[in-house]
C-alpha positions in Angstrom: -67.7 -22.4 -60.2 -68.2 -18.4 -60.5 -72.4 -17.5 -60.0 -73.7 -16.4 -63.4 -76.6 -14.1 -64.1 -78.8 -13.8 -67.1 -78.5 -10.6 -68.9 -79.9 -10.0 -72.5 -78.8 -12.7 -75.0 -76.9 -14.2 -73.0 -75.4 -15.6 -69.9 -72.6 -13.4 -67.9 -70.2 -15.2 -65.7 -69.4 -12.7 -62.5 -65.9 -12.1 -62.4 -64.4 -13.4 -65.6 -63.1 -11.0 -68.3 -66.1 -10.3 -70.9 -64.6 -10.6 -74.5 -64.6 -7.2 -76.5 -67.3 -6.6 -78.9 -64.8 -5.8 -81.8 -65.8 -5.8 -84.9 -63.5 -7.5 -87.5 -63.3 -5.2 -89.9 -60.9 -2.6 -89.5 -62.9 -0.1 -91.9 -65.3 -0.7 -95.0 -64.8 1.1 -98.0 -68.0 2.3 -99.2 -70.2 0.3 -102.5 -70.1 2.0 -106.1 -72.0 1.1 -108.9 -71.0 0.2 -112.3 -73.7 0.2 -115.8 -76.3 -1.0 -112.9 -74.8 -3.1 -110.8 -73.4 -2.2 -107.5 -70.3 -3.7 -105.8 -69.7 -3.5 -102.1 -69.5 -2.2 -99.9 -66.0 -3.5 -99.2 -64.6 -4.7 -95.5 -61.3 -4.3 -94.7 -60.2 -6.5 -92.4 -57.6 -7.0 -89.4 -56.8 -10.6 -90.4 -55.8 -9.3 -94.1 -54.4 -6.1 -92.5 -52.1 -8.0 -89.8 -51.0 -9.7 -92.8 -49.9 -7.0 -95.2 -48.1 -5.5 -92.0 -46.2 -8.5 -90.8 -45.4 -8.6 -94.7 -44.1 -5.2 -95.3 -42.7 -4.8 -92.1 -40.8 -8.1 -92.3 -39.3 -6.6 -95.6 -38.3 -3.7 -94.3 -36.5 -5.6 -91.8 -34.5 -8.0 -94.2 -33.1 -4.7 -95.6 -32.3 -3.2 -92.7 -30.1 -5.9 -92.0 -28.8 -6.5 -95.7 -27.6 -2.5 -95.0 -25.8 -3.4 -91.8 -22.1 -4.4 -93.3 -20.8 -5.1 -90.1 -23.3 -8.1 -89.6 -21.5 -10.1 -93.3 -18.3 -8.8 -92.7 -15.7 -9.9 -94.2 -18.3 -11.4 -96.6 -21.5 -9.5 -97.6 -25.1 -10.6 -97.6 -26.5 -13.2 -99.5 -29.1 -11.4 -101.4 -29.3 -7.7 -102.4 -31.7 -5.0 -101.8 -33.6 -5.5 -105.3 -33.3 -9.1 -104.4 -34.9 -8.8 -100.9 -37.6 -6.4 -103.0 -38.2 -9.4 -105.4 -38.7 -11.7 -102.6 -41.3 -10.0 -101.2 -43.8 -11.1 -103.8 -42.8 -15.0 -103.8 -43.0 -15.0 -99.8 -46.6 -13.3 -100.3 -47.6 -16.0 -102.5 -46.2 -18.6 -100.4 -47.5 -17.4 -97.3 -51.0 -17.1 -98.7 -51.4 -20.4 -101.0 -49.3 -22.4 -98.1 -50.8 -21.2 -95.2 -54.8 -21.9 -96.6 -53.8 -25.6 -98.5 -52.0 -26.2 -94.8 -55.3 -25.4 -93.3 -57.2 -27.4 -95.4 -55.1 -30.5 -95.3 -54.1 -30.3 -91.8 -57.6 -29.0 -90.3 -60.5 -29.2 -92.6 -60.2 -32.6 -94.4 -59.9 -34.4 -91.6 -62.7 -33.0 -89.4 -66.2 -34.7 -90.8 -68.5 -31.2 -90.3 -65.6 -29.5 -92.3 -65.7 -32.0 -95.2 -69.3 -31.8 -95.1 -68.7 -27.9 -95.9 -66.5 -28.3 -98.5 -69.1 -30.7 -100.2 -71.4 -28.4 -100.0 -69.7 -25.5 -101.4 -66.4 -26.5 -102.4 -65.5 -22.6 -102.6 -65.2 -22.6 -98.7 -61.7 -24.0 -99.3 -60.6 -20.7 -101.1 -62.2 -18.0 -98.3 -59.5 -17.1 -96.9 -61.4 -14.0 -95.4 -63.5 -16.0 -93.8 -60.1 -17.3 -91.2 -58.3 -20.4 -91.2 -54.3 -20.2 -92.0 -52.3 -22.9 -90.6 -48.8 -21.4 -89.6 -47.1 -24.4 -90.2 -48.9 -24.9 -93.7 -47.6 -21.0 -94.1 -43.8 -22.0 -93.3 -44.4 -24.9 -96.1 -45.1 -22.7 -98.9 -43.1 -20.3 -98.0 -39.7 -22.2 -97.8 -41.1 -23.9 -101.3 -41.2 -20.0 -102.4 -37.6 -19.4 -101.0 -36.3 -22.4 -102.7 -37.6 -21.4 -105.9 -36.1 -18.2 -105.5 -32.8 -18.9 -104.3 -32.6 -21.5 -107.5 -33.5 -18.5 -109.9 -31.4 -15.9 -108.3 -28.8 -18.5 -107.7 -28.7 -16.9 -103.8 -27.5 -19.7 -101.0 -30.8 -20.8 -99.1 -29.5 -21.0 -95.8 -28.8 -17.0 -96.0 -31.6 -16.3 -97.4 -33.5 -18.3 -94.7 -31.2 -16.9 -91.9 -32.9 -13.2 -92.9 -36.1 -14.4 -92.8 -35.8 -15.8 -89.5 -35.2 -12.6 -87.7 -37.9 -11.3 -89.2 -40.7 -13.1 -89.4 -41.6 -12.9 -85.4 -43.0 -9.7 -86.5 -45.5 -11.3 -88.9 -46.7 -13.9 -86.1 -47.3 -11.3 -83.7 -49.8 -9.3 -86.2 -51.8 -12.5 -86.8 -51.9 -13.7 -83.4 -53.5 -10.8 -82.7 -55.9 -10.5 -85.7 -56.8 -14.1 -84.2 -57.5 -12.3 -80.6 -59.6 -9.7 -82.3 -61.5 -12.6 -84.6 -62.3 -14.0 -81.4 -60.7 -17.8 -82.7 -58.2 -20.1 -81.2 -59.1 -19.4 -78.1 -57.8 -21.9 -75.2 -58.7 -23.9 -72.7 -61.4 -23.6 -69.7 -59.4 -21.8 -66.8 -60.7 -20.2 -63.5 -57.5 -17.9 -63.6 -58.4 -14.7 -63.2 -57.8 -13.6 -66.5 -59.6 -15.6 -67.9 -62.0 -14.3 -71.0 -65.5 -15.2 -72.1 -64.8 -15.2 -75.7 -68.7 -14.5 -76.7 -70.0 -11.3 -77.5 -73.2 -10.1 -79.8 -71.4 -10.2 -83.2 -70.1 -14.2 -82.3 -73.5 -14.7 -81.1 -75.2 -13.8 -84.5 -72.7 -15.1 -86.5 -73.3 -18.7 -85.0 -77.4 -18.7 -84.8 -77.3 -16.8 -81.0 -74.7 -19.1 -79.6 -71.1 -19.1 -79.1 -68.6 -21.5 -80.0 -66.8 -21.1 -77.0 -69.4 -21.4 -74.7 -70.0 -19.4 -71.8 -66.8 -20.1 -69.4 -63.9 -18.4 -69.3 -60.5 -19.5 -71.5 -57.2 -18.9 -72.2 -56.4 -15.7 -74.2 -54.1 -17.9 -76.0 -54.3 -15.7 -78.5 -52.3 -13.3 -76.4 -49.7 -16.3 -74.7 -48.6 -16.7 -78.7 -48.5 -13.3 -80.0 -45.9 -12.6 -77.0 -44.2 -15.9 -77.2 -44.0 -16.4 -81.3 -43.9 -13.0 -81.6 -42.2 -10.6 -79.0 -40.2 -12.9 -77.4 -39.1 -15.0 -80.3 -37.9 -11.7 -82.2 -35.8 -10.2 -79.1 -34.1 -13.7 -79.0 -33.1 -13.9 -82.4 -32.4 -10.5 -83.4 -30.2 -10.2 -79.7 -28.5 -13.4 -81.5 -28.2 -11.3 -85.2 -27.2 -8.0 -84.1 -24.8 -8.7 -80.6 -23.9 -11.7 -81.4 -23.0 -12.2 -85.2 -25.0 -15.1 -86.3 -25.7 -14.5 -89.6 -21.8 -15.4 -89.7 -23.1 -18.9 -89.2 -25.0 -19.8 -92.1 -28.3 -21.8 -91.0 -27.9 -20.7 -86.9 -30.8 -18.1 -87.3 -33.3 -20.5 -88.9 -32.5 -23.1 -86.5 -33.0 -21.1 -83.6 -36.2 -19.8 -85.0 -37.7 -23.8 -85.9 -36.4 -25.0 -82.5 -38.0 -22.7 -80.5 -41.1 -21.9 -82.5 -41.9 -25.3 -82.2 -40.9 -25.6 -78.3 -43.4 -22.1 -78.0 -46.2 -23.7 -80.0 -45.9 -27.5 -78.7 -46.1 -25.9 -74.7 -49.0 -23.6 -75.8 -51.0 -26.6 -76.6 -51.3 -27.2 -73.3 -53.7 -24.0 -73.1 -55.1 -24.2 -76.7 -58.4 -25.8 -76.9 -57.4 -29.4 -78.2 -58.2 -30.1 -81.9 -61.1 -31.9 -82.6 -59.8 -33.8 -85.9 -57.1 -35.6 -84.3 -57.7 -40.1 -84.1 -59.3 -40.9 -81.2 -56.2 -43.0 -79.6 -54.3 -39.8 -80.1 -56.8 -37.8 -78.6 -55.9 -36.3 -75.0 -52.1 -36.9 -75.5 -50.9 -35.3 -78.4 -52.5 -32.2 -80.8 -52.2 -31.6 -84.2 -49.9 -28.2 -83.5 -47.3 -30.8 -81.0 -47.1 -33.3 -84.2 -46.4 -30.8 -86.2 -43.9 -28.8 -84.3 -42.0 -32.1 -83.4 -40.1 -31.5 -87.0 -39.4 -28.3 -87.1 -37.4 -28.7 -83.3 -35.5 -31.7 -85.0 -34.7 -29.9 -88.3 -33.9 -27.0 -86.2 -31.4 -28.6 -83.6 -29.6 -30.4 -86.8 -29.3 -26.8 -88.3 -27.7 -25.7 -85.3 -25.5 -28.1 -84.9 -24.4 -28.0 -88.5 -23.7 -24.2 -87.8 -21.4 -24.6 -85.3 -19.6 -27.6 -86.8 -18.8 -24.7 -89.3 -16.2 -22.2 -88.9 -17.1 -18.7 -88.0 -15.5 -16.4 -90.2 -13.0 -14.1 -88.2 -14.2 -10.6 -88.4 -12.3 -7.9 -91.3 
């Protein structure tokens, strides 16, 4: 047990890593007023910035590879760059709507303190700027959004999904990081030496002078997943896409992605802090982020399987 020492508000564990005191707003645009009434000022923050970045720059990467002939030939891409353009919107929506109703469903409504919020202000389940997106509930809408699309634009889903695979890693990494900045999801008690005291002045008052995460150090899980779902997860698939031709094999990319997404996530749990709204003879054996990633792996492995039962189109 490291010595602690008391200093200011609160207690300072010798040795561990002291969480940051970031503030979660990137910038604030100032107030203006308007016949009387004043609006703002207006914060702008990292969660919705990583957002729009992992957005954007996952769009930017679907057209880069829709460019890249050599990656279809001797087909072409699924979708076109207007297409990829028009998409952009529905993932945004999907994304959004999905992620929040995931985190309500999967997180809030069955956590009694949580319920008790919504009853209280049942606008809590719309304040999204307040965090709390589940990625799984994300993936939900979004593939709801893709279907949609693909059925309007009459575009094969499987493609579609292929591109979307390789890019969104970049996505998860922004938000993992927001998360790290937020000072949420962090893990499990650890006396490794990086591990973080994830209480700092803003936490503090924001909680009524204590901190959620009490006083000894955690996992940065935070960190583990941004590198996991995020770096590593993009270098495997796009090694797969761009040396390897497997947007050839419709359905490969988005396989690869669900499999090892979910074998990231399910082995991260291990270091999360368990979920607190999981049934009691469940509790200590299984989280909600294992039971949730156990479909994706399935769906995933079937997907590759299915791709390689295929034939690979020879090259033009």
């Amino acid at each position: 047990m490291r010595p602690v020492s008391r200093k200011g508000w609160a207690l300072v564990i010798l040795d561990a890593i002291q969480f940051p005191n970031l503030n979660p707003a990137a910038l604030t645009l100032p107030g203006f007023s308007i016949g009387g009434t004043h609006l703002g000022p207006f914060p702008l923050r990292w969660y919705a910035l990583a957002y729009i970045a992992g957005l954007l720059l996952g769009w930017r990467w679907m057209v880069y590879l829709i460019r890249k002939d050599r990656l279809w030939k001797p087909g072409q891409a699924p979708l076109t760059i207007p297409q990829a353009d028009d998409f952009l919107f529905w993932a945004t929506l999907g994304v959004i709507l999905g992620g929040r109703i995931g985190y309500v469903l999967f997180y809030m409504l069955p956590d009694p303190a949580s319920r008790q919020r919504i009853a209280d202000d049942v606008f809590t389940v719309v304040r999204i700027w307040d965090g709390g997106m589940s990625f799984h509930g994300g993936l939900i809408g979004v593939s709801l959004a893709a279907f949609l699309f693909c059925r309007q634009q009459k575009i094969p889903l499987l493609g579609l999904g292929d591109l979307a695979a390789a890019a969104t890693p970049i996505g998860l990494f922004f938000g993992r990081i927001a998360n790290f900045i937020n000072g949420e999801l962090w893990g499990r008690h650890t006396d490794a030496p990086w591990g973080m005291i994830f209480c700092n002045e803003r936490i503090a008052a924001a909680n009524g002078g204590m901190c959620p995460a009490g006083m000894e150090p955690r996992h940065p899980s935070q960190l583990y997943e941004a590198t996991l779902e995020g770096l590593l997860l993009f270098t495997i698939i796009n090694t797969l896409t761009l040396r390897f031709d497997s947007l050839r094999r419709p359905g490969l990319n988005t396989g690869v992605f669900l499999v090892c997404y979910g074998l990231f996530r399910a082995s991260l749990e291990f270091v999360r802090e368990p979920d607190a709204q999981m049934p009691d003879f469940l509790r200590g054996y299984v989280t909600m982020g294992m039971l949730l990633s156990t479909p994706m792996i399935l769906l995933g492995l079937w997907l590759i399987r299915r791709a390689f039962a295929q034939p690979k189109p020879a090259p033009a």
